[in-house]
C-alpha positions in Angstrom: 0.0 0.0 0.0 1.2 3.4 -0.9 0.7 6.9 -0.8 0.6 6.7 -5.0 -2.6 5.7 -4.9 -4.3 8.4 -2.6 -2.4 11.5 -4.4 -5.2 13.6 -3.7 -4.8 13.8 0.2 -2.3 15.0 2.4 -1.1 11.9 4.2 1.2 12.4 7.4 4.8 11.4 7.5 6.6 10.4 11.3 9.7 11.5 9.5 8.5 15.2 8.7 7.1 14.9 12.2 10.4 14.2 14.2 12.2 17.6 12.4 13.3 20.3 14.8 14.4 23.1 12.0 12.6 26.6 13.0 13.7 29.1 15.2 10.9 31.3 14.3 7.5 30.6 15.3 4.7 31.7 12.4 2.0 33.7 14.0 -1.3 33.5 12.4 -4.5 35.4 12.9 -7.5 33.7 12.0 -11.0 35.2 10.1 -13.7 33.1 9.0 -13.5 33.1 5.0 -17.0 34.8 3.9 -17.7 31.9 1.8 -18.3 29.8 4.7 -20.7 32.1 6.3 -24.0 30.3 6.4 -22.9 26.8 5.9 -23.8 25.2 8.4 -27.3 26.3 8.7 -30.3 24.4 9.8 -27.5 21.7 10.9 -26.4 20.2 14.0 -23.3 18.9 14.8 -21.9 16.5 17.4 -18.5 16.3 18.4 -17.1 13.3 20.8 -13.9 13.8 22.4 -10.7 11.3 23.4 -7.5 12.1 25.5 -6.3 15.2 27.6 -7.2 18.5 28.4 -5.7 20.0 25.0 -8.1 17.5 23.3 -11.1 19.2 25.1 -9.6 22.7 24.2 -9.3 21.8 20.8 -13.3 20.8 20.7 -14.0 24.0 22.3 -12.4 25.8 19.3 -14.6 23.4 16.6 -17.5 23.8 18.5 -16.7 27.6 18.1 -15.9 27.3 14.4 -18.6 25.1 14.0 -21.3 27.6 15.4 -19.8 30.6 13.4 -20.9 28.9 10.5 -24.3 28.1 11.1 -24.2 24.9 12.9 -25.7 23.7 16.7 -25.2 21.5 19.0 -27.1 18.1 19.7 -26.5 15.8 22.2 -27.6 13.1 19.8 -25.6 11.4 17.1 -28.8 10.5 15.1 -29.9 13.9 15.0 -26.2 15.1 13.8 -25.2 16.6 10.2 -22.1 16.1 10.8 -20.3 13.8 14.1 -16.4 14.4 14.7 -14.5 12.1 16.4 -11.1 14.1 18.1 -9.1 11.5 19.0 -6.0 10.6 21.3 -3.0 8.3 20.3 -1.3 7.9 23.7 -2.3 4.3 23.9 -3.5 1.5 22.2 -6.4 0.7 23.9 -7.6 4.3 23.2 -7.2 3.5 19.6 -8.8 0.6 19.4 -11.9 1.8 20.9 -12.5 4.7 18.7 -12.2 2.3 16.0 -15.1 0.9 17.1 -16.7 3.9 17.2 -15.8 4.5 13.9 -17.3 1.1 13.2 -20.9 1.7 14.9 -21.8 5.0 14.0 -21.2 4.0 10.2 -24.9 2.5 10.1 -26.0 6.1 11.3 -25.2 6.6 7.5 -27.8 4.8 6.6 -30.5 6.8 7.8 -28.7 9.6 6.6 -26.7 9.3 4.0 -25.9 13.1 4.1 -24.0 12.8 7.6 -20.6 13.5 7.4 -18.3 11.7 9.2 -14.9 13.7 10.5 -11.7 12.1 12.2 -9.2 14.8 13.7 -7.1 15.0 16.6 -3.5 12.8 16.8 -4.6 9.5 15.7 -4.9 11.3 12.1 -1.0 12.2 12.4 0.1 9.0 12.0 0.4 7.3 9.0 -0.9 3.7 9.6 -3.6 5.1 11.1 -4.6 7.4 7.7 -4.1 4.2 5.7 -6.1 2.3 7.5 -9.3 4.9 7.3 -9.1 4.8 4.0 -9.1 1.0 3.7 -11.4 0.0 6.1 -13.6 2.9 7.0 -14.7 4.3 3.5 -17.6 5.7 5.4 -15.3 8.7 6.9 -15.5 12.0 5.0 -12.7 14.0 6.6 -9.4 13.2 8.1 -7.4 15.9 9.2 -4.9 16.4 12.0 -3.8 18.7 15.0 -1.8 21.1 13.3 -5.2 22.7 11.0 -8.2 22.5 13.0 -8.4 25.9 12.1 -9.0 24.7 8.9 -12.4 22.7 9.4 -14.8 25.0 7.9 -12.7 24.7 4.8 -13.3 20.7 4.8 -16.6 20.8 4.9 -17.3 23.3 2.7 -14.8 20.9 0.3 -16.6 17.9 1.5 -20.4 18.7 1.1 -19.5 20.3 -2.6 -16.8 17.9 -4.0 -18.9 14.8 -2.8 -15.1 13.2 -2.1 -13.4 12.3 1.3 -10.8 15.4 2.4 -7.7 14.0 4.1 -5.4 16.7 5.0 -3.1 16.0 7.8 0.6 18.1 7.9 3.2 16.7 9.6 5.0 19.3 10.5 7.4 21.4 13.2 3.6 23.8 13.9 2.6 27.3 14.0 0.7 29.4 16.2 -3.6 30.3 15.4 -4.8 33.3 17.3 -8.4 34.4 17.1 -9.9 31.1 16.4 -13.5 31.4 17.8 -14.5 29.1 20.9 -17.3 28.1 22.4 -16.6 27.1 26.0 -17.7 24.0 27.5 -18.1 25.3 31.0 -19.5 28.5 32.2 -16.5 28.7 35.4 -13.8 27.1 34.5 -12.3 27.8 30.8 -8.7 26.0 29.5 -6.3 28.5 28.2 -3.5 26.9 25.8 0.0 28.9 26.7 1.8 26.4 24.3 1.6 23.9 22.0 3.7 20.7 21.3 6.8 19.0 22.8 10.9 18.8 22.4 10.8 16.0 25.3 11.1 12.9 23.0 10.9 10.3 25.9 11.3 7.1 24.3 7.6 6.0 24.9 5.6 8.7 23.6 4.0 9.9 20.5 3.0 13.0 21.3 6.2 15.2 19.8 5.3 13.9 16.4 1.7 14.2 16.4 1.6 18.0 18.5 4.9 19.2 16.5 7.7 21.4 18.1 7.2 23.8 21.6 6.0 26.8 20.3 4.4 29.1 23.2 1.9 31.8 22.4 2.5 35.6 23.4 2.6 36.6 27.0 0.1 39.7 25.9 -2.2 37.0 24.2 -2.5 34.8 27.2 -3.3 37.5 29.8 -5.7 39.1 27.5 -7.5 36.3 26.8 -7.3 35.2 31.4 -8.5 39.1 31.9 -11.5 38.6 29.5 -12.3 35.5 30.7 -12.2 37.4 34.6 -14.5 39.9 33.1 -17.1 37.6 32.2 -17.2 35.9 35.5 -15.1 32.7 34.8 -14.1 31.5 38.3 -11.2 29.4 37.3 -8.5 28.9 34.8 -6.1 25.6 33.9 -3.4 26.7 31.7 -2.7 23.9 29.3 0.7 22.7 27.5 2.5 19.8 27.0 5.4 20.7 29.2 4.5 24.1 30.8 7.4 24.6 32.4 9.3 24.9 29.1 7.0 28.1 28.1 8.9 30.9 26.5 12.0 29.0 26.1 11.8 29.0 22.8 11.5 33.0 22.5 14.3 34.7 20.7 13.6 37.9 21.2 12.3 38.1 24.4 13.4 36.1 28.2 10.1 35.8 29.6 9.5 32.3 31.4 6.4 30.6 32.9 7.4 31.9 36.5 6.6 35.0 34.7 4.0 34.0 33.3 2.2 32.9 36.8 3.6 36.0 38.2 1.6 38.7 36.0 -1.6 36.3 36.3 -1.7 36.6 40.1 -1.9 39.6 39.2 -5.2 39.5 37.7 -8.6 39.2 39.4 -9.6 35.6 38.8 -9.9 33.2 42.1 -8.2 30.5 40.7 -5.2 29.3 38.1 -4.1 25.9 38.0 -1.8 24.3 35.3 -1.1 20.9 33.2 1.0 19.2 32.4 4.6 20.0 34.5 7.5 18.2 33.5 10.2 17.2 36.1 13.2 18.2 34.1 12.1 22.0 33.6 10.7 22.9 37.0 12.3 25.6 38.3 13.4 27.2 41.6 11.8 30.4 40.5 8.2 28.6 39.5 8.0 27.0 42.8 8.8 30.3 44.1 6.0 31.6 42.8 3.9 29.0 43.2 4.6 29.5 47.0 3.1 33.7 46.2 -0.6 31.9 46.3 -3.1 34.3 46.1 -4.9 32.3 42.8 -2.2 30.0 42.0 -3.9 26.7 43.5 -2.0 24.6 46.2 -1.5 21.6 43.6 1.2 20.3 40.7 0.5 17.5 38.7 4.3 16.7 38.2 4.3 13.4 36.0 7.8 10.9 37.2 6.7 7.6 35.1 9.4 5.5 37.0 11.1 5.5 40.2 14.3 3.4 38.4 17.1 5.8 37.1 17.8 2.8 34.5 14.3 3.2 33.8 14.3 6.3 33.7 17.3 6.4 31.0 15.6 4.4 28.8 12.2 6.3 28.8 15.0 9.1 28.2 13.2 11.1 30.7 16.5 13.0 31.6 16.5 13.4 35.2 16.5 11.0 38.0 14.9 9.7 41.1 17.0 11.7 43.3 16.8 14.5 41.0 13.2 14.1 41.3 12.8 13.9 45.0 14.7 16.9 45.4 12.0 18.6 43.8 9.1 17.0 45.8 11.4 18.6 48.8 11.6 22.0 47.7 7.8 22.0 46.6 6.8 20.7 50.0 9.4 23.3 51.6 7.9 26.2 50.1 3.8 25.1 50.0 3.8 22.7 52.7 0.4 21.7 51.9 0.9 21.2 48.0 -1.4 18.2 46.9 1.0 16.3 44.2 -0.1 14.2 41.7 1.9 12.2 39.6 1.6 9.5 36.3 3.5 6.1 36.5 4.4 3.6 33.9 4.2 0.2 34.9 5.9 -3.1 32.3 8.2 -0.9 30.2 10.4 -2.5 28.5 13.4 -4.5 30.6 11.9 -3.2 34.1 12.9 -5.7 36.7 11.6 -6.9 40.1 14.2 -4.0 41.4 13.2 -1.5 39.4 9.6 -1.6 39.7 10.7 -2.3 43.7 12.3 1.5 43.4 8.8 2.8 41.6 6.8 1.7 44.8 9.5 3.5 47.1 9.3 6.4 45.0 5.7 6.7 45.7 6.1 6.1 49.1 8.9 8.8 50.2 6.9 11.6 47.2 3.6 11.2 48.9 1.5 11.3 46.0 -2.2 12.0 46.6 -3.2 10.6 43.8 -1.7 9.0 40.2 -2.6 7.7 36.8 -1.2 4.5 36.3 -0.9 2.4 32.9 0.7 -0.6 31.9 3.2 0.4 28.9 1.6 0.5 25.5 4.1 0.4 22.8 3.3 3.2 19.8 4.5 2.9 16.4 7.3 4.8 15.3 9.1 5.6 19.0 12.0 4.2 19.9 10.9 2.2 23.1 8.3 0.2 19.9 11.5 -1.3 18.7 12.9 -2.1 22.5 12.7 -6.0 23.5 9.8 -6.8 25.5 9.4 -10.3 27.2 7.7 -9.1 30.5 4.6 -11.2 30.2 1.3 -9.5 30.4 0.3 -11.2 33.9 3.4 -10.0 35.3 2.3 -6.2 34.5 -1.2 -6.8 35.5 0.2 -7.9 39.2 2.7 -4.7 38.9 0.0 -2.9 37.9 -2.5 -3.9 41.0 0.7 -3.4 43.4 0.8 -0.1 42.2 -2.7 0.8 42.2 -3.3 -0.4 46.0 -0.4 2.3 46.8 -1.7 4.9 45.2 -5.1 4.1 46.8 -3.5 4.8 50.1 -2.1 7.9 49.1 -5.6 9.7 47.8 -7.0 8.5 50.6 -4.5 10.0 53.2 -4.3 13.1 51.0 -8.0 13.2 52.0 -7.8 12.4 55.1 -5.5 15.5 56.3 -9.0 17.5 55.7 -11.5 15.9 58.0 -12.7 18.2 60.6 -11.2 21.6 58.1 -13.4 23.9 56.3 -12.1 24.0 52.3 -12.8 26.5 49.7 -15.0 24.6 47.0 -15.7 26.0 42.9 -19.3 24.2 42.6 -19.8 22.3 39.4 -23.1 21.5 39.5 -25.6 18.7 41.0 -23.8 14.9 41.3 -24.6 12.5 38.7 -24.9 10.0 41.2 -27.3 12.7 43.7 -29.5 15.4 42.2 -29.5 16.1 46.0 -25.5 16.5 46.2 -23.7 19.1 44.9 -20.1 18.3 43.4 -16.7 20.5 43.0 -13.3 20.7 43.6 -11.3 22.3 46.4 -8.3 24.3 45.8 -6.3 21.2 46.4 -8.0 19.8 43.6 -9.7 17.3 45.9 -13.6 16.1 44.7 -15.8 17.4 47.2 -19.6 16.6 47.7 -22.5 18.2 49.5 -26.0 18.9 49.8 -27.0 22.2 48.6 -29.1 23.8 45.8 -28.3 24.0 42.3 -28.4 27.7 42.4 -25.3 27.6 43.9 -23.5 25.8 40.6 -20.3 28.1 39.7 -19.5 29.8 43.0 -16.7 29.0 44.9 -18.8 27.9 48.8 -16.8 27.1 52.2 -17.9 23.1 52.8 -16.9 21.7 56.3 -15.0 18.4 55.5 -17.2 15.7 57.6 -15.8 12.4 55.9 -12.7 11.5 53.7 -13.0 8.6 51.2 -10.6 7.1 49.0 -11.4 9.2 45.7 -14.2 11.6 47.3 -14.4 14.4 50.6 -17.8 14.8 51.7 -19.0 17.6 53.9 -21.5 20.5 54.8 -22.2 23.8 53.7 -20.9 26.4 56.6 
């Protein structure tokens, strides 16, 4: 199979995707075409999204482009013009399943054979994915991939006219989009990107070839967009990257950093700021520095270590180690002695020993993590850890795996537990989906907190007297 016979599309290329050639950064500023005005009305759109917080921030900005055309919302796929699937390709299992989504929601056709059907996100960016869309899922109109999202109106303006399948994925180092319209999912808490893509490379992950270089937007952008966002009563704030501690380090004309950045955004008149994703290697004295300022910057760092083995650790090329690591853990706790750290763990990778996953569980141990995502190592196409030798057998992970999982267990629930009896600050989301009765929101830990109140209260941040700590909840009281 080759890319001959598809020379109408734009198929994605892992080599393109691994180039690191720019210094400079092009800057775009979006406006709707005219031609699209209109397109989409008397249509309804539906878009289901996969992955991590940039994955939600990127259906924010469809849903915005989508609605600037014409188009609404529905909750329903059979009442959908046009469904898009934005997908994540961290992990296999993720894959597979929206494969089978692709493979249900192709009799929705039937019904209507108008419908299109869109694929977008980083699956799209690699290229056995592409080739296997267009083999075994004729049924999908429009392929395209992170780097154009922009672009969408474009593709189904091409698509509805041209009667053809549009597959337009770049692979490519990435540019910056400003002014792309959004339409926010949640009235109090809004993500703001501050960059886009990643230089890490660790040896597992896909993500520097399907997100493209680091490429941070404008200081002036960010807090403009933060200040609007406090004028129209957002509550809170989750600046979104990659690796956020690398933000502005790719400036040449400027030395502005993301201690900076936090710095000039406690400045601003919004309750809260949090931030994902940190990476060990570029945390800073300064940004924990700042971090200790408070004010809005929340009490909590999700700060990823994926092994506690430094052989481990070299091989996922993470480039720092455990004790590296820990020292970090110790100057977070020394300057915000109540931080709430969370953390993501690898279990099975390739040539991990007894020993080394023995050092992962003390890591957990002496960090104190209140809370972790934990997966069993999914090998991706086209990284270097795919081609490593792997003859851990899969029971073997799975026991890791529930080793792991019991450990972490104990930490979210003593990271609860230190709040029995203390009153928390609490951003209300809205009624439980377990409890019309119970309200549900985070403190500024970032711990789940639920309570009985009224719905009225839904986007205000309440005082709730911590009566009971559970594993994964706090429950409490109104004061």
């Amino acid at each position: 199979m080759t890319r001959d016979k598809y020379e109408k599309h734009l198929f994605p290329s892992l080599k393109e995707a691994r180039r690191r050639m720019q210094k400079e950064t092009k800057q775009i500023r979006y406006q709707l075409p005219d031609y699209l005005l209109g397109i989409g009305n008397n249509k309804k759109y539906h878009i289901k999204t996969y992955g991590c917080q940039g994955n939600l921030a990127d259906s924010e900005k469809m849903a915005g482009l989508l609605e600037a055309t014409g188009f609404r919302p529905t909750e329903f796929e059979n009442e959908a013009d046009i469904i898009i699937l934005n997908t994540c390709a961290v992990r296999e299992n993720a894959e597979n399943r929206i494969f089978g989504e692709l493979g249900r929601i192709k009799n929705l056709k039937k019904h209507n054979p108008d419908l299109l059907i869109a694929l977008c996100g980083c699956m799209p960016q690699e290229e056995s994915v592409v080739f296997k869309v267009m083999e075994k899922y004729p049924h999908v109109d429009i392929v395209f991939g992170t780097h154009n999202l922009h672009r969408l109106g474009e593709y189904i303006h091409d698509a509805y006219f041209s009667k053809e399948k549009v597959v337009r994925v770049y692979s490519k180092e990435g540019e910056i989009v400003e002014g792309v319209p959004m339409k926010r999912a949640f009235p109090q808490k809004a993500w703001v990107n501050i960059m886009y893509g990643c230089d890490e490379f660790c040896s597992y992950c896909i993500v520097p070839y399907t997100r493209g270089k680091e490429r941070s937007r404008h200081y002036r952008d960010i807090i403009a967009e933060v200040e609007e966002l406090a004028e129209s009563g957002y509550k809170e704030v989750t600046l979104l990257g990659q690796n956020v501690n690398a933000y502005g380090k790719d400036f040449t004309d400027i030395r502005y950093t993301f201690a900076d950045l936090l710095l000039d955004l406690n400045r601003i008149d919004i309750p809260r700021i949090r931030f994902v994703t940190a990476h060990p290697r570029d945390l800073d004295q300064r940004t924990i520095e700042v971090m200790a300022l408070r004010g809005n910057i929340m009490p909590h760092i999700h700060l990823p270590v994926q092994s506690g083995s430094n052989k481990i650790l070299k091989k996922m090329n993470r480039k720092y180690t455990r004790e590296a690591y820990l020292e970090l853990i110790d100057a977070l706790r020394e300057h915000i002695p109540d931080i709430a750290i969370t953390t993501d763990i690898i279990v099975g990778f390739p040539g991990e020993s007894d020993e080394d996953f023995a050092e992962t569980l003390d890591m957990v141990k002496r960090a104190g993590f209140e809370g972790a995502f934990t997966f069993i190592y999914s090998p991706r196409s086209g990284t270097p850890a795919s081609k490593y030798k792997d003859d851990l057998p899969a029971d073997v992970k799975k026991q890791r795996l529930q080793e792991l999982n019991k450990l972490v267990n104990e930490g979210y629930l003593n990271g609860n537990k230190r709040f029995e009896g203390k009153t928390v600050k609490v951003l209300v989301d809205g009624p439980s989906g377990k409890n019309a009765n119970m309200l549900t929101g985070y403190s500024e830990h970032n711990k789940l907190v639920n309570f009985p109140g009224e719905k009225s209260l839904t986007g205000e941040i309440v005082d709730v007297k911590i009566e009971k700590a559970y594993t994964w909840h706090l429950r409490g009281i109104i004061e």
